[in-house]
C-alpha positions as CSV (number, residue, x, y, z in Angstrom):
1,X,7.2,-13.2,-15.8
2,X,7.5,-13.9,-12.2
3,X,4.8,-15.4,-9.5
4,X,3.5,-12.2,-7.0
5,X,1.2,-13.9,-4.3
6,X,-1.1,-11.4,-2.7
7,X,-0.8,-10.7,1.0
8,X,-4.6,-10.3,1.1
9,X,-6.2,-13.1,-0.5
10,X,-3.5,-15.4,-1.0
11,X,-4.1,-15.2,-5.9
12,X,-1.2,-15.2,-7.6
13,X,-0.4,-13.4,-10.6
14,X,2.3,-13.2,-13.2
15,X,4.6,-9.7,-13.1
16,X,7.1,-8.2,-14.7
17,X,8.6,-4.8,-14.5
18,X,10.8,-3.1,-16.9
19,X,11.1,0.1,-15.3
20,X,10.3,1.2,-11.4
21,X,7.5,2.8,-12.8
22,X,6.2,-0.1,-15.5
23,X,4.5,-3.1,-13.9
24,X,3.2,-5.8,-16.3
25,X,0.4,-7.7,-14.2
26,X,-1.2,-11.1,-15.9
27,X,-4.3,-11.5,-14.2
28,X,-5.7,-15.4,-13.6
29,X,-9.1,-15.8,-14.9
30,X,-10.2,-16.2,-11.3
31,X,-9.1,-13.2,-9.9
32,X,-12.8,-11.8,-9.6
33,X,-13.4,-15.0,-7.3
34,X,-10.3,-15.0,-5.3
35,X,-9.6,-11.1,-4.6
36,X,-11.6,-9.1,-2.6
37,X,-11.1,-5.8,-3.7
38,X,-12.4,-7.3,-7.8
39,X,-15.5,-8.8,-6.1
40,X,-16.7,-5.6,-4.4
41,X,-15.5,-3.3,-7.4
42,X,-17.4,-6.0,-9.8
43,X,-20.3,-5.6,-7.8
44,X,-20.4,-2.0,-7.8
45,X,-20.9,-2.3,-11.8
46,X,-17.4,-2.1,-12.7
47,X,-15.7,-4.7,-15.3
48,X,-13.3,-6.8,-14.5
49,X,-11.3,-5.9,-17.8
50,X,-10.9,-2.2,-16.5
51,X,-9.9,-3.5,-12.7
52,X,-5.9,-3.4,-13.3
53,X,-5.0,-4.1,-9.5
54,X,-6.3,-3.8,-6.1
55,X,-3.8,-2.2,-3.2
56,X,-2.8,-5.4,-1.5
57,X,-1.5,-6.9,-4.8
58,X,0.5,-3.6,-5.0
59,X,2.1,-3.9,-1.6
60,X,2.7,-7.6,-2.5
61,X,4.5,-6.5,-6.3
62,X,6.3,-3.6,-4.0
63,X,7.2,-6.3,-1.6
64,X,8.7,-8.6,-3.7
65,X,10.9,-5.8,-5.8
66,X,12.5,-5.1,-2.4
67,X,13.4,-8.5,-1.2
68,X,14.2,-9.2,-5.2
69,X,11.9,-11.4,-5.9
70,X,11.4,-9.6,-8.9
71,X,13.8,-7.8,-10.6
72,X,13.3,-4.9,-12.0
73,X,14.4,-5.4,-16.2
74,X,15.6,-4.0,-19.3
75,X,13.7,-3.9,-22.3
76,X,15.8,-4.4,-25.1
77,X,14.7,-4.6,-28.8
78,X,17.1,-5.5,-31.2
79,X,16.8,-3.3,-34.5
């Protein structure tokens, strides 16, 4: 897993993608505090434990596949 800072806020997460279409996001246990988006959709009633991203992280993941921060991978399970 790879540090994606967020444009928005600034939190950092852990990422990993195994496909263009997989992204792997490890959450801080912060994030409620430190993103926006999780402190409005928290206070609308929503848990934090359904709230997988907000759209600034996305651009941010997005981001950082292009300029390669983050690779995109292989999953490979030996058998």
């Amino acid at each position: 897993m790879r540090p994606v800072q967020c444009p928005a806020c600034g939190n950092q997460v852990l990422c990993e993608k195994f496909s263009p279409a997989h992204t792997s996001v490890q959450w801080t246990a912060d994030a409620a505090v430190a993103c926006a988006e999780f402190r409005e959709r928290v206070g609308r009633g929503a848990s934090s434990a359904r709230i997988r991203t907000c759209r600034s992280l996305r651009a941010g993941i997005e981001r950082a596949v292009a300029d390669g921060t983050l690779e995109v991978g292989d999953v490979r399970v030996d058998v």
